[in-house]
C-alpha positions in Angstrom: 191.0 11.6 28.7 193.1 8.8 26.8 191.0 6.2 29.3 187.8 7.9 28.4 186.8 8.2 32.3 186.1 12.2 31.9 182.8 12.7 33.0 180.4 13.7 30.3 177.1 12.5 29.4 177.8 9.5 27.7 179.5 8.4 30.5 176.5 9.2 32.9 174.2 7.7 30.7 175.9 4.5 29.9 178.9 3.8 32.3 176.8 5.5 35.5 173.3 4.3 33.9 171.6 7.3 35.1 168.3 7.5 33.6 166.9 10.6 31.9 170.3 11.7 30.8 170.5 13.3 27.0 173.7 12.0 25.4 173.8 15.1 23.0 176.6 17.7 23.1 175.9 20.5 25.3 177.2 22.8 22.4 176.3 21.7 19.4 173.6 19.7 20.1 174.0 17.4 16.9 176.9 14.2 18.2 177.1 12.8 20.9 179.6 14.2 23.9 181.8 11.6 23.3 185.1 12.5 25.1 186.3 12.5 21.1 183.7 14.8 20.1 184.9 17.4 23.0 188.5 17.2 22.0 188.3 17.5 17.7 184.9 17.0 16.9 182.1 19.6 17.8 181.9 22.4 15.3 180.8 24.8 17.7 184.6 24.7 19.1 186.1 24.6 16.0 186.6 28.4 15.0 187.9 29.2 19.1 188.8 26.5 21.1 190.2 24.1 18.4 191.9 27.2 17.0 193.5 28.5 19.7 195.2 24.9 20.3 196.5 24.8 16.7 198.2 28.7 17.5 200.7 26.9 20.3 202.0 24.4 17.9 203.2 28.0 16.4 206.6 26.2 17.4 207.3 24.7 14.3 207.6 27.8 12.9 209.5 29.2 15.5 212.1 26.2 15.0 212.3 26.5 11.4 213.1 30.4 11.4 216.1 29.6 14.3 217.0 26.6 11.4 217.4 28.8 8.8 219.1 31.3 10.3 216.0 34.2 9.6 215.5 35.2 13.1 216.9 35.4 16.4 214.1 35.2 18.5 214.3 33.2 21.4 210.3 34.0 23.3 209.0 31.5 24.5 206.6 29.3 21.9 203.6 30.5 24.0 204.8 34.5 23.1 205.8 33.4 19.8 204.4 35.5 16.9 204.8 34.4 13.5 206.0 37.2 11.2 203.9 36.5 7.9 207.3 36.5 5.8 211.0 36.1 7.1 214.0 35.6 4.6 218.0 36.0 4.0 220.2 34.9 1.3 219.6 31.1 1.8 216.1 30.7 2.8 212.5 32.5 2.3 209.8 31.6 5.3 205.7 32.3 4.8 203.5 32.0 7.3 199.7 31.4 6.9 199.8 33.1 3.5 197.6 32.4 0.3 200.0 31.4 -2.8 199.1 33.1 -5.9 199.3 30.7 -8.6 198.9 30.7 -13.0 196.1 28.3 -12.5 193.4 27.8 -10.4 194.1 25.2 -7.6 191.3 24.5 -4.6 193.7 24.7 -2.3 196.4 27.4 -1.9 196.7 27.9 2.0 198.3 25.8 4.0 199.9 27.0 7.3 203.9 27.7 6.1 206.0 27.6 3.2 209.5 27.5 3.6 211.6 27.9 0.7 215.5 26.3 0.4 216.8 28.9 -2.4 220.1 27.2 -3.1 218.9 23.5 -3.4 215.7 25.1 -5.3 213.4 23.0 -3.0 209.8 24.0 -1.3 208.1 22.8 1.8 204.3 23.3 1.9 203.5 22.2 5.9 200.1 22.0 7.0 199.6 21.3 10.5 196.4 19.8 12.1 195.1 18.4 15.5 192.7 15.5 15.1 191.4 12.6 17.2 193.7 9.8 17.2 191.6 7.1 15.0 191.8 10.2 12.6 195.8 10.2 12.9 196.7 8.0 9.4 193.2 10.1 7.2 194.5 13.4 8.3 198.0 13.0 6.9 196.5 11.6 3.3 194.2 14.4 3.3 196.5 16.9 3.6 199.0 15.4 1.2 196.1 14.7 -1.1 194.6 18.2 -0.7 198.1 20.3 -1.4 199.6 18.3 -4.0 197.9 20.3 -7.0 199.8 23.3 -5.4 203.0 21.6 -4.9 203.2 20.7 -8.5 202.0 24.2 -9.7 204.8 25.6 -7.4 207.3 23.5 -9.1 206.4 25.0 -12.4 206.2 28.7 -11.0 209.3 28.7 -8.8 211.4 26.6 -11.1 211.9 24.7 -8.1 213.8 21.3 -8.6 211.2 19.4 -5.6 208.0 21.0 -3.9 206.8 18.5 -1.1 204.0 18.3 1.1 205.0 18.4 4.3 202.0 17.6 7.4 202.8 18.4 10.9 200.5 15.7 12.6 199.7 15.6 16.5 196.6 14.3 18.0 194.6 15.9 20.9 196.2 13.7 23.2 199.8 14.1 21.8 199.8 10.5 19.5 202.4 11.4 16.7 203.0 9.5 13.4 205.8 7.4 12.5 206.4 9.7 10.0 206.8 12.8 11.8 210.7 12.1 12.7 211.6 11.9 9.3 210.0 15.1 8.4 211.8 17.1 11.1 215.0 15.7 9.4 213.9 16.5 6.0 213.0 20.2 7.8 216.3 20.3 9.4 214.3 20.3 12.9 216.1 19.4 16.1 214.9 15.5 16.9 213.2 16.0 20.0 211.0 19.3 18.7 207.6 17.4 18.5 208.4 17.1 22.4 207.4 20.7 22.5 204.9 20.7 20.2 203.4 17.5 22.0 203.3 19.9 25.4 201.7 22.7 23.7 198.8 20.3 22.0 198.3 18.5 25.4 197.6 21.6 27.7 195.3 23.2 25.2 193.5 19.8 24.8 193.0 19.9 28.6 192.2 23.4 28.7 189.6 22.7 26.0 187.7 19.9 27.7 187.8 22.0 31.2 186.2 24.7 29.6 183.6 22.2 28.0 182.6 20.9 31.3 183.0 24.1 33.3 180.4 25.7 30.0 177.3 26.0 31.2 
């Protein structure tokens, strides 16, 4: 996939030059089945296949609950479930959950909030799964698109800091330069983008399998 060999009509039409060959994705029917398309771009995989990839980097939240001391539960990221909120005396964990706010923001639900309650300090992480040209847009995006709601959290929480906080990972497992030092501000162990890397790269495969296998 990262060489582009996978075989797909593009490739028959312009690498194998067979003739007759319609370049369009098999799905949608609007791009064409570029090997990029198939693994972030078609919209017709968006709400399944696409979704279902984005579930296994669940890990992060796993990671952060073990961090924090909220839970003790050691499955296996793949049997992970997310409990919508966890909390003790030190820290307060949302998953997936819309934040009510004073004012109207556009954009109030990102993937996790975890809340430090003794240094008075939010985390609003986002996590996405784009191509890898997409990599450095995606991160300003989400920063861009949550920052209304950091600030409106500041004001609501009487928090001291309320940061933006995207978990980046391509389909084929690039990561950002930046990602290292947002485990450490999330008091993440270093190496737990290796996990999430492994859960992004199967269901990438799996994805563009099921694509080719689709008839």
């Amino acid at each position: 996939m990262q060489d582009q060999v996978v075989v797909r009509r593009t490739y028959k039409k312009y690498i194998l030059k067979q003739p007759n060959t319609d370049e369009l994705c098999r799905r949608c029917g609007k791009e064409s089945q570029t090997i990029q398309h198939i693994t972030a771009a078609c919209e017709q995989l968006a709400p399944t296949e696409y979704l279902k990839r984005l579930d296994g980097v669940e890990v992060i939240h796993q990671k952060l609950a073990e961090a924090a001391g909220v839970t003790v539960d050691k499955s296996p990221y793949y049997k992970y479930t997310p409990a919508n909120v966890l909390e003790n005396g030190n820290f307060k964990l949302y998953w997936n959950r819309s934040i009510i706010t004073d004012t109207t923001v556009p954009a109030n639900r990102h993937d996790i909030t975890l809340m430090n309650k003794k240094a008075k300090t939010t985390f609003l992480i986002d996590i996405a799964v784009p191509n890898t040209h997409n990599l450095a847009k995606t991160i300003t995006d989400k920063q861009n698109k949550y920052q209304e709601l950091a600030n409106e959290i500041c004001g609501m929480w009487k928090q001291n800091a309320a940061q933006v906080t995207p978990i980046i990972i391509t389909s084929t497992r690039v990561i950002p330069n930046s990602l290292s030092q947002s485990q450490k501000r999330l008091n993440l162990h270093p190496n737990t983008h290796i996990q999430m890397q492994k859960s992004v790269i199967l269901g990438t495969c799996s994805n563009v399998r099921n694509f080719l296998n689709h008839k």
